[in-house]
C-alpha positions as CSV (number, residue, x, y, z in Angstrom):
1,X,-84.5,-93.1,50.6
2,X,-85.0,-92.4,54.2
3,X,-88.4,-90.6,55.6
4,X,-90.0,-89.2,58.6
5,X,-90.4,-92.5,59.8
6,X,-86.6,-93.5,59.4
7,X,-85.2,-94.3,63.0
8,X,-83.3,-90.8,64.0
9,X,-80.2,-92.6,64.4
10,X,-80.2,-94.1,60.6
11,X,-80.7,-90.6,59.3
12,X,-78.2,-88.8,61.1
13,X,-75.6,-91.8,59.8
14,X,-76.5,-90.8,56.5
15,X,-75.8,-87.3,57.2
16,X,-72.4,-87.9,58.6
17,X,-71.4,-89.7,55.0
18,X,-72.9,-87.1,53.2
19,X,-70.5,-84.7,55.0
20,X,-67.9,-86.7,54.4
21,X,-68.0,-87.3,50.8
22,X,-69.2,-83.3,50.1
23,X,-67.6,-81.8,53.0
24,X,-70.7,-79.6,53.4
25,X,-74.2,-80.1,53.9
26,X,-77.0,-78.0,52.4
27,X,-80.4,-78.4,54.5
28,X,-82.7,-78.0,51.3
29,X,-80.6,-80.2,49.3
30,X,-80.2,-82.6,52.1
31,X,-83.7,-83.0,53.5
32,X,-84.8,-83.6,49.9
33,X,-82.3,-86.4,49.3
34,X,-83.6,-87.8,52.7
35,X,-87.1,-87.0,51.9
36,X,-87.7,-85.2,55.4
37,X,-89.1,-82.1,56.4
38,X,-86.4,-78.9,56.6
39,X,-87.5,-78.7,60.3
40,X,-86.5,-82.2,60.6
41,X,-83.4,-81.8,59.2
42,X,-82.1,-78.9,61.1
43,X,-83.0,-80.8,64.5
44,X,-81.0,-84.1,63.7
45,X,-77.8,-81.2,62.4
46,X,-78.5,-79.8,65.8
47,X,-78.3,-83.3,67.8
48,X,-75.2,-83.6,65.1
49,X,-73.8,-80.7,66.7
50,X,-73.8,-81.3,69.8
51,X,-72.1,-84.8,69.4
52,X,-69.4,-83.0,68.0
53,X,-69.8,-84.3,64.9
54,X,-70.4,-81.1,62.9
55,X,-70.8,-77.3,62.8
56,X,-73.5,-75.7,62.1
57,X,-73.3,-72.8,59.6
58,X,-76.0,-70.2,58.1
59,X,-77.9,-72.8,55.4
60,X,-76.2,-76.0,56.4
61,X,-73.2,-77.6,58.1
62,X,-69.4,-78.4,57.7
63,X,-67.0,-80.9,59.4
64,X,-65.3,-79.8,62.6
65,X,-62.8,-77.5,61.7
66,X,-59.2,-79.6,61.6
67,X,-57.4,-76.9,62.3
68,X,-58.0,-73.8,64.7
69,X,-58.5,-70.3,63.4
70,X,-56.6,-67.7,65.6
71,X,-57.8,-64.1,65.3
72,X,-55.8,-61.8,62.3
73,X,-54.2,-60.0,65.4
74,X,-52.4,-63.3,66.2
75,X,-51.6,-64.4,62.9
76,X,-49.8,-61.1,61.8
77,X,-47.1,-61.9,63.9
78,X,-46.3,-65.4,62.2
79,X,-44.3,-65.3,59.2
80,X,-44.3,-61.6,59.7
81,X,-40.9,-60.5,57.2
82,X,-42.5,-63.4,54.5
83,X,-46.2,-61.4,54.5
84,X,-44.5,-58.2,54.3
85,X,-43.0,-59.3,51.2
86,X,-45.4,-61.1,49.7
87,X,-47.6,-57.7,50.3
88,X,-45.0,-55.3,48.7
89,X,-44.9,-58.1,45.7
90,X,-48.5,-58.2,45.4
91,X,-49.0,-54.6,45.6
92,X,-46.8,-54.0,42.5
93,X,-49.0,-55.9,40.4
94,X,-51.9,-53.2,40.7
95,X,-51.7,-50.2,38.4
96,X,-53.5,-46.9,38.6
97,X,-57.3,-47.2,37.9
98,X,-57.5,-50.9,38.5
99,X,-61.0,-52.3,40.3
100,X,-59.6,-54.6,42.4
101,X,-60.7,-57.3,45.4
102,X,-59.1,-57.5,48.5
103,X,-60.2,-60.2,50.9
104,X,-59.9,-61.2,54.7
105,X,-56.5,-62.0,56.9
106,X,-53.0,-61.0,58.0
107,X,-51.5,-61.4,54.2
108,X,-54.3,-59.4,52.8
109,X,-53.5,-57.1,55.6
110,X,-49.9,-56.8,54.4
111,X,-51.1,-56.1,50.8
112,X,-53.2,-53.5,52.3
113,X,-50.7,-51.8,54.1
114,X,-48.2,-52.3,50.7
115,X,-50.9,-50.4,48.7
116,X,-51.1,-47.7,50.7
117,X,-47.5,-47.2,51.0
118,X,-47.1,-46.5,46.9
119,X,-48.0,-42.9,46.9
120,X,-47.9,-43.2,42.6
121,X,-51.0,-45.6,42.7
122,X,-53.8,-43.4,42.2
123,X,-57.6,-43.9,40.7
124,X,-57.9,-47.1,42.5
125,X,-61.1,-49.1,43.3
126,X,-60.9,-51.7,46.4
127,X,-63.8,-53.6,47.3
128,X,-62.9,-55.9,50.6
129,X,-65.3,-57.8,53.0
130,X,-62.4,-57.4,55.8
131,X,-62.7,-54.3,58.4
132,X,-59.3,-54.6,59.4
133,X,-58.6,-54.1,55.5
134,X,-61.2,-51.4,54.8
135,X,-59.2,-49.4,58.1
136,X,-55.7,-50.0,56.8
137,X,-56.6,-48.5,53.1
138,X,-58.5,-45.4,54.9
139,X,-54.9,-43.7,54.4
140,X,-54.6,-43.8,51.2
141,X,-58.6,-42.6,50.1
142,X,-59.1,-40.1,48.2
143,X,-56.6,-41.8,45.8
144,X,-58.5,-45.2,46.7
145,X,-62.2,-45.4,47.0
146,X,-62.7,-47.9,49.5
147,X,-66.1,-50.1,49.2
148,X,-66.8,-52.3,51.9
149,X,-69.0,-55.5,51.1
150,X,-71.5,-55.6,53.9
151,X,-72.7,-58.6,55.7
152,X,-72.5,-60.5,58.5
153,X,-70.1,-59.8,60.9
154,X,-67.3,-62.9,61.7
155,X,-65.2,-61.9,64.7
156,X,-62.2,-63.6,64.1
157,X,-60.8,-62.2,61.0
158,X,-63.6,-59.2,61.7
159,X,-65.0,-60.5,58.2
160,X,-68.4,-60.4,56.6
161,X,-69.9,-62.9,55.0
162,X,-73.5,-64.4,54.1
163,X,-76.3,-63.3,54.3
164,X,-76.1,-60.0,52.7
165,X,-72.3,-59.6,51.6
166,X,-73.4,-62.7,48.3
167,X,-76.3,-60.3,47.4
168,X,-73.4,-57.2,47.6
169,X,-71.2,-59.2,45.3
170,X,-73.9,-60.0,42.7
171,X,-73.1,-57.7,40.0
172,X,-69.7,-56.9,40.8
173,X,-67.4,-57.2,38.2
174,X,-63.2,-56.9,38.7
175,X,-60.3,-56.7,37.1
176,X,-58.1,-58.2,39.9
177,X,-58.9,-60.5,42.8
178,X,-56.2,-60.8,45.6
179,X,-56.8,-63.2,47.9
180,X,-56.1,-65.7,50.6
181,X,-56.4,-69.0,51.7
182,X,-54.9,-71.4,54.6
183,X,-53.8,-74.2,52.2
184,X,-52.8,-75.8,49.2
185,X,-53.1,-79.6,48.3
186,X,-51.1,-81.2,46.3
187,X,-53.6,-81.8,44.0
188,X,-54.3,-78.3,43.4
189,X,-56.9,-77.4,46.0
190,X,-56.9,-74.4,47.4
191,X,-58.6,-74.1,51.0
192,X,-60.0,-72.2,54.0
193,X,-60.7,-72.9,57.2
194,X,-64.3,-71.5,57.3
195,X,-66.8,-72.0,54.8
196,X,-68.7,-68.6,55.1
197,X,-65.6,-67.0,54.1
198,X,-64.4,-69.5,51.7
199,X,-67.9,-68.6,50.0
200,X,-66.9,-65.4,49.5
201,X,-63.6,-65.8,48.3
202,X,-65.5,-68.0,45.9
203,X,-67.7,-65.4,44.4
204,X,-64.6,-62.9,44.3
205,X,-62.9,-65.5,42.4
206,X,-65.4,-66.0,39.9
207,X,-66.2,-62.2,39.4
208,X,-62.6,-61.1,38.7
209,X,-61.0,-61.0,35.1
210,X,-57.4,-61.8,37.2
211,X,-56.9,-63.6,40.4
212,X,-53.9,-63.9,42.5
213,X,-53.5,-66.2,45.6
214,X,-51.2,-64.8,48.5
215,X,-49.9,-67.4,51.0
216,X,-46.6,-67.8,52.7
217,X,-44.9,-71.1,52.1
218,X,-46.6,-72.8,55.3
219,X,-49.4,-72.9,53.2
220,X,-48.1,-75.8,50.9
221,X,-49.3,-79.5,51.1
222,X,-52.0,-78.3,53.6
223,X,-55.8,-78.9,53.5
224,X,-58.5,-76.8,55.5
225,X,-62.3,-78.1,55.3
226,X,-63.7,-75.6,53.1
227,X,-62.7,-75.2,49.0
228,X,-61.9,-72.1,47.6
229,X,-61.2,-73.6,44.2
230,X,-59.0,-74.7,42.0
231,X,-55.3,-73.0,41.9
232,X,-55.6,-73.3,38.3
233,X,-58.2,-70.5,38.5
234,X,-55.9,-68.6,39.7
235,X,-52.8,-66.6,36.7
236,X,-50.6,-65.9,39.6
237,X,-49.0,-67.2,43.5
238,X,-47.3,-64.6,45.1
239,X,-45.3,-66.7,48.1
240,X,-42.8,-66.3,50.7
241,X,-41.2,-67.4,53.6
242,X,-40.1,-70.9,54.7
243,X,-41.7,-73.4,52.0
244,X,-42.2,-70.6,49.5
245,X,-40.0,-72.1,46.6
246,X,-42.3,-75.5,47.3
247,X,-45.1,-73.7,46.8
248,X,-44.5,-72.2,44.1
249,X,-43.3,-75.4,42.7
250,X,-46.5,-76.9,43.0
251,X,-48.3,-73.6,41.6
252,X,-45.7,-73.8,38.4
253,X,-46.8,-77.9,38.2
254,X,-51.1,-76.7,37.9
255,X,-49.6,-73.8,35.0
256,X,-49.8,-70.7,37.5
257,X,-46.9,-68.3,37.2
258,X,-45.2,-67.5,40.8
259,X,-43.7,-64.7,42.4
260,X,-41.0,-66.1,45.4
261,X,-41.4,-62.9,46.9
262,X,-38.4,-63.2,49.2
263,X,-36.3,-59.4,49.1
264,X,-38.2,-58.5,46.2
265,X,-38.9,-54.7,45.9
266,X,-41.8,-53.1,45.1
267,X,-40.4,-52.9,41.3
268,X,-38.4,-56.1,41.7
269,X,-38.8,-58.9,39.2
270,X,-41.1,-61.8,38.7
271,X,-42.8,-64.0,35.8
272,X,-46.3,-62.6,36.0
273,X,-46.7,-59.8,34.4
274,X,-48.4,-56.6,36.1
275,X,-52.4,-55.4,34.5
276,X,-52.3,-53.1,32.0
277,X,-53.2,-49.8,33.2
């Protein structure tokens, strides 16, 4: 075990293969294993930092990200006509009086926007940690109540995470989750490219009776650094777009139904079936 007295250099290696076996690095869990003070800990993660080997994160640290996140106002342009469907497909699975989650990003957004346009839907609940979301659903309140997580604000996606939007999420419980991710490995992992929001998605997942996973058919074979969970956890895919019918594919090959959302209507056809009212 290393120690206080451990050369700096030794340490930090050890670090650096924690990260990349874990792909994340708690500083309580890791300056226990190292047997070093916290304060210790956090200055060799800072020297980390600045060799770009690492980013640090609230509680720990995550690999450089291997892909760049744009802001939501960027990525709703790409794959525009594929998120609009995969909204309008999405949507139709919600029924009157459903408790629902609705995450962060530009096919979230498109869900959003889906919901809103369904003036039948009525009674709904829709708890979101986006802004961007919370704003698009504004239309449609008092047929939606709108509850917004709370948290720490993340620019990018104008999300909020930890601290504060976990302790929101505690006793939370929902009948549907919809959310997002930036990829999904062959092997079943779905991903993000940030770990504070990955966290939440997390805790959505876990509190939710029903989960679905939107993506767009760029999505498939990719890997981001931070784990969502397993697309097994998830009944349903709702995809789109360019690689959509791969996707799905690979979400049929794990046991998940999918919805290739391409010109489907709001009442169009699919093999999940929508929650019970």
């Amino acid at each position: 075990m290393a120690t206080e007295a451990t050369p700096a250099e030794v340490r930090r290696a050890r670090l650096r293969a924690m990260l990349a076996q874990d792909g994340f690095v708690r500083v309580a869990t890791a300056a226990a294993e190292l047997g070093v003070s916290e304060v210790t800990l956090r200055a060799d993660l800072a020297a980390l930092e600045r060799a770009g080997a690492l980013t640090r994160i609230h509680g720990g640290a995550m690999p450089v990200a291997r892909g760049r996140e744009d802001p939501v106002e960027a990525t709703d342009a790409r794959e525009r006509e594929a998120k609009r469907a995969i909204g309008r497909a999405a949507a139709a699975l919600v029924p009157s009086g459903a408790c629902l989650a609705l995450d962060v990003g530009s096919t979230a957004l498109a869900v959003a926007r889906a919901l809103v346009a369904r003036p039948e839907l009525r009674d709904v609940t829709i708890l979101t940690n986006g802004l961007g979301i919370a704003l698009a659903l504004e239309e449609a309140v008092p047929r939606f109540t709108v509850l917004v997580t709370g948290g720490t604000l993340r620019p990018l996606q104008h999300s909020l995470v930890a601290p504060l939007a976990d302790a929101t999420l505690a006793g939370v419980h929902l009948d549907l989750a919809i959310l997002g991710g930036n990829g999904v490995a062959e092997d079943g992992d779905v991903t993000n490219l940030n770990l504070p929001e990955a966290e939440v998605k997390r805790m959505l997942l876990d509190r939710a009776d029903r989960a679905v996973l939107i993506a767009d058919g760029s999505k498939a074979g990719r890997t981001a650094p931070a784990r969502i969970g397993a697309l097994r956890e998830f009944a349903t895919l709702v995809t789109a777009g360019r690689g959509g019918d791969r996707l799905a594919a690979l979400a049929r090959a794990h046991g998940v139904a999918a919805i290739v959302a391409d010109g489907v209507t709001p009442d169009g056809g699919d093999d999940a079936p929508r929650l019970s009212g």
